[in-house]
C-alpha positions as CSV (number, residue, x, y, z in Angstrom):
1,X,-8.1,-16.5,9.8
2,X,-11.5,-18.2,9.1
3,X,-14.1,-17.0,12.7
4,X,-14.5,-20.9,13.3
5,X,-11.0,-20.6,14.5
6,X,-10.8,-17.7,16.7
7,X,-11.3,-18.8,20.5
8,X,-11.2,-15.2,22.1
9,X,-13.7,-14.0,20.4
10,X,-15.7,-11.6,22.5
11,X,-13.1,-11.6,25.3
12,X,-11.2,-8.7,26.1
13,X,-7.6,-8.3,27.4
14,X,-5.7,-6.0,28.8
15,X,-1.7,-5.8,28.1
16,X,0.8,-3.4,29.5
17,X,4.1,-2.8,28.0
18,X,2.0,-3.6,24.8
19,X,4.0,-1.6,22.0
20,X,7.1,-3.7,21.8
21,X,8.5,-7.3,22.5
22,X,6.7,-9.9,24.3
23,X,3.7,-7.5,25.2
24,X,3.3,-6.7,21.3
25,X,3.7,-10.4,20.3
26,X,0.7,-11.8,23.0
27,X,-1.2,-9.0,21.6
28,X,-0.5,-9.8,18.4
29,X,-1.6,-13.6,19.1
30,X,-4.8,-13.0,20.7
31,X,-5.7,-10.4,18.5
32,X,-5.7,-13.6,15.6
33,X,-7.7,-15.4,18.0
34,X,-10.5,-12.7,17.8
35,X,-9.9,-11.2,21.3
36,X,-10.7,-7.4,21.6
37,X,-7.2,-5.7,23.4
38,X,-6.3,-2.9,25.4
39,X,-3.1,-1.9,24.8
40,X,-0.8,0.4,27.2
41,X,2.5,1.7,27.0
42,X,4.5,5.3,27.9
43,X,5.2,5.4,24.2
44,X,2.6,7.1,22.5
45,X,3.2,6.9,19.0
46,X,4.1,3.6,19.0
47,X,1.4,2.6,20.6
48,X,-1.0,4.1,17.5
49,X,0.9,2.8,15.4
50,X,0.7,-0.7,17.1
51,X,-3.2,-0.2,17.7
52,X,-3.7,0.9,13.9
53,X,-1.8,-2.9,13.0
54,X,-4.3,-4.6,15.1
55,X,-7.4,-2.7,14.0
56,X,-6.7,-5.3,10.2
57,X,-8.2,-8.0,12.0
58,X,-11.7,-6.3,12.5
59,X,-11.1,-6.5,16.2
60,X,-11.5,-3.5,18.9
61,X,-8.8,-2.2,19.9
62,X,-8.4,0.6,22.8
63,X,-4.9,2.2,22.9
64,X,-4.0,4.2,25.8
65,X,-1.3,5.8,27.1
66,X,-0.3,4.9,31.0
67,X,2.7,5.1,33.2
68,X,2.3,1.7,35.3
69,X,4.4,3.6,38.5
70,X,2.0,6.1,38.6
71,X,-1.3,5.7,41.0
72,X,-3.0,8.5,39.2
73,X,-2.0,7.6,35.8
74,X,-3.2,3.9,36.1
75,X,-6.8,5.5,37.9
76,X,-7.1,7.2,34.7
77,X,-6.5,4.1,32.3
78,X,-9.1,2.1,34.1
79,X,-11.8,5.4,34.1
80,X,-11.0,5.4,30.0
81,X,-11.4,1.3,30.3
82,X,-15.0,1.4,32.4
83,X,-16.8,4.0,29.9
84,X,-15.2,1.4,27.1
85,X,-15.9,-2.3,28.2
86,X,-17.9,-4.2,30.4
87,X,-15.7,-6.4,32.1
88,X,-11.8,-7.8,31.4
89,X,-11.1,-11.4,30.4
90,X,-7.6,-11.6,30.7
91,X,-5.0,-9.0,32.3
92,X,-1.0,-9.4,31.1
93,X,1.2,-7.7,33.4
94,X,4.0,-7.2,31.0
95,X,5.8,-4.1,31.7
96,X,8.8,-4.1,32.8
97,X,12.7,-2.5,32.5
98,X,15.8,-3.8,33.0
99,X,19.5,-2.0,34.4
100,X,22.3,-1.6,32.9
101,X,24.9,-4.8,34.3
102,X,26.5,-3.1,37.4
103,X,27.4,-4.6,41.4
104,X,25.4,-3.7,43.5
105,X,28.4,-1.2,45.3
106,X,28.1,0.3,42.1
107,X,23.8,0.7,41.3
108,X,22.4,4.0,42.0
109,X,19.5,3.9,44.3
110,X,17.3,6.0,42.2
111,X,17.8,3.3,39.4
112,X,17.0,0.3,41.9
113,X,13.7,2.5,42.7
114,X,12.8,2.6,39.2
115,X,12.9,-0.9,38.3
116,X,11.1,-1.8,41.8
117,X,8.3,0.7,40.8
118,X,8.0,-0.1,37.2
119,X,8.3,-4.6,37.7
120,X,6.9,-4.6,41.3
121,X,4.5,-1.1,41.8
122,X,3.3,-1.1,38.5
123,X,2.2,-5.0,38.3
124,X,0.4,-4.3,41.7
125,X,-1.6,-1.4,40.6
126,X,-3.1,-2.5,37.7
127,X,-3.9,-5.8,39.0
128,X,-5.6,-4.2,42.0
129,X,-7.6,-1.8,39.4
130,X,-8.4,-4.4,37.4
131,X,-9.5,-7.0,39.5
132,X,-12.7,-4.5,40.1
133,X,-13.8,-5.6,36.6
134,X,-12.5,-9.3,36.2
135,X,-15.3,-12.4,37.3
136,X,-15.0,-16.1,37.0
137,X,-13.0,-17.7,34.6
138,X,-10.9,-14.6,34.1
139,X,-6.9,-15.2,33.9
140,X,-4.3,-13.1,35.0
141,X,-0.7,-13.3,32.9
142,X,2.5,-11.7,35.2
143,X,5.8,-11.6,32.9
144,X,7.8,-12.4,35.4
145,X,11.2,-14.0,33.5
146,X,13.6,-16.7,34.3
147,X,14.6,-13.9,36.6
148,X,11.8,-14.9,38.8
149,X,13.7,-17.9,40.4
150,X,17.4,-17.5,39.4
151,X,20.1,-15.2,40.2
152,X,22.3,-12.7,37.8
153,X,25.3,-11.2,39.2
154,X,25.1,-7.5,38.0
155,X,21.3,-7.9,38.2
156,X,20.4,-7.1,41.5
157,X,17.7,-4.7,41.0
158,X,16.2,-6.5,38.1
159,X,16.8,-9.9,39.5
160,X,14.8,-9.0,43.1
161,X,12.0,-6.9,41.7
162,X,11.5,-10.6,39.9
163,X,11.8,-12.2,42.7
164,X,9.3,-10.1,44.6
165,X,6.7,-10.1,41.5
166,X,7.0,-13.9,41.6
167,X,5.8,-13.8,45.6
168,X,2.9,-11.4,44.7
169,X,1.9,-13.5,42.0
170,X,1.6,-16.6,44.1
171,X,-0.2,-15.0,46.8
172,X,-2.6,-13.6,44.3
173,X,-3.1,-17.1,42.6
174,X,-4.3,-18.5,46.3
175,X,-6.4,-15.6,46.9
176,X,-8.6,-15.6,44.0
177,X,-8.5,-19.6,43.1
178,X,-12.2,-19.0,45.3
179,X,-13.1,-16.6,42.9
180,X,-12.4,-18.7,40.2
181,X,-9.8,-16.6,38.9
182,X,-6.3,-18.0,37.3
183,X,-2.7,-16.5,37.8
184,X,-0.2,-17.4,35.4
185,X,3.0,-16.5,36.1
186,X,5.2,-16.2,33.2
187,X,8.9,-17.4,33.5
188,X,10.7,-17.2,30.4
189,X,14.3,-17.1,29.6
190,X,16.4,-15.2,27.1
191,X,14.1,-13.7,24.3
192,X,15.0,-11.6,21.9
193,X,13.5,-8.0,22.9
194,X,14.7,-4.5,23.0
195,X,15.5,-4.6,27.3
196,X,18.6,-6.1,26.3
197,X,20.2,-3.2,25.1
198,X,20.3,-2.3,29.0
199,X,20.7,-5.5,30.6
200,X,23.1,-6.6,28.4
201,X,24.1,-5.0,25.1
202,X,26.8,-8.0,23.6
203,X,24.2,-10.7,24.5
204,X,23.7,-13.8,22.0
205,X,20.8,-12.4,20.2
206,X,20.7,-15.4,17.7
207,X,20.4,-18.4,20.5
208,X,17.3,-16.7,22.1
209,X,14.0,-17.1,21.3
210,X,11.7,-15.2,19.6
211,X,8.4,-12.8,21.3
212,X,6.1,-15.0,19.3
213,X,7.4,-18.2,20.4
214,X,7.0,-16.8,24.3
215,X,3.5,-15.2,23.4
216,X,2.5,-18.6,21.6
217,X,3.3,-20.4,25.1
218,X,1.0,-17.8,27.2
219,X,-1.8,-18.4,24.4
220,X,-1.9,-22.0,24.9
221,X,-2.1,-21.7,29.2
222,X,-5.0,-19.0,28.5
223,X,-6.9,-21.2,26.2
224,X,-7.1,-24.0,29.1
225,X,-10.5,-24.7,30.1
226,X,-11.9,-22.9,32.8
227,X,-11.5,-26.0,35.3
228,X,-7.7,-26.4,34.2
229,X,-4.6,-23.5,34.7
230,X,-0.8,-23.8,34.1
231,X,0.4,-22.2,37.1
232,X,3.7,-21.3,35.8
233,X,5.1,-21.0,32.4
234,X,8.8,-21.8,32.2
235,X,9.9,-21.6,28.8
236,X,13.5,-21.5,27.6
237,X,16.1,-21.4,24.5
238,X,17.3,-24.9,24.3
239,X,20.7,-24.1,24.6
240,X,19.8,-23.3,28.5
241,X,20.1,-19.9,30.2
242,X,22.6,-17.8,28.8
């Protein structure tokens, strides 16, 4: 891609859940738009083998391993990040899990913890960290999903840790608007990912969309001016939710 087209060049982004799905696709997508990345994930080896991808485009690229639920593990992410980079440009809170389809009678409370620590605990703490090194004109990305504002029967952990991520999002959006800081939350339906296999292993694969069509959609609301912000991203298959 000729340099006159890249529009992140010199910004720097930070994406969780980065070695697979939506997280790997935005990467992906800013990474052609010249944008230096730092890329998370629990999954080691992926996550090298995702960072040497990237390195092609003659971008930096900072790979390193972090468990969002855990306080320490996330102070140790942004210690690597502050000896790396200056500042951060754009943060995408994008890890997240799912559970497998099950009434709530039936959901194990150690599983409901998990997903509330991962979706909710997780996208807290590395916003918090992060917001030490974000200035004006920065955006924040939350993946929320369609999950955000709708309700799944089977879903209950998934579907309220969504619900309470949307809340935090919002307040954080009218918190740092003085700061000139955008929030984005991210609202999309059924895309075709890996989380699946939990949440639903039969699910229509074919009528969903794609990670890149999703990480095209937060590419355009991040390339906004600086006086301009889609709020909210709700982006869908056009057959509907499934």
């Amino acid at each position: 891609m000729p340099k006159t087209t890249q529009r992140l060049t010199r910004r720097t982004a930070l994406i969780t859940g980065a070695s697979r799905g939506i997280g790997l696709a935005i990467a992906r997508k800013f990474s052609q738009q010249g944008c230096n990345l730092i890329i998370t994930g629990r999954d080691e080896k992926s996550l090298q083998a995702v960072s040497r991808e990237l390195l092609r485009l003659k971008i930096r690229v900072f790979a390193v391993r972090c468990d969002v639920r855990d306080p320490h593990s996330v102070e140790a992410l942004f210690r690597s990040i502050r000896r790396e980079f200056f500042r951060l440009d754009i943060l995408v809170n994008n890890a997240g899990i799912a559970h497998p389809n099950l009434a709530t009678d039936k959901l194990p409370f150690p599983v409901w913890k998990d997903v509330f620590a991962t979706n909710v605990d997780g996208t807290f703490l590395v916003t918090q960290a992060a917001l030490t090194m974000m200035r004006k004109s920065a955006t924040i990305v939350n993946n929320l999903s369609i999950a955000a504002t709708r309700v799944f029967a089977g879903s209950a952990a998934y579907t309220a840790s969504k619900h309470a991520a949307r809340g935090f999002t919002n307040t954080l959006r009218e918190e740092l608007r003085p700061r000139g800081i955008r929030v984005i939350g991210l609202e999309a339906g059924a895309t075709d990912t890996e989380i699946w296999k939990t949440l639903w292993p039969q699910a229509p694969r074919l009528k969903m969309m794609s990670p890149e069509t999703v990480a095209e959609a937060v590419l355009s609301a991040v390339l906004l001016p600086a006086n301009a912000t889609m709020e909210t991203i709700e982006i869908l298959p056009s057959v509907g939710t499934l």
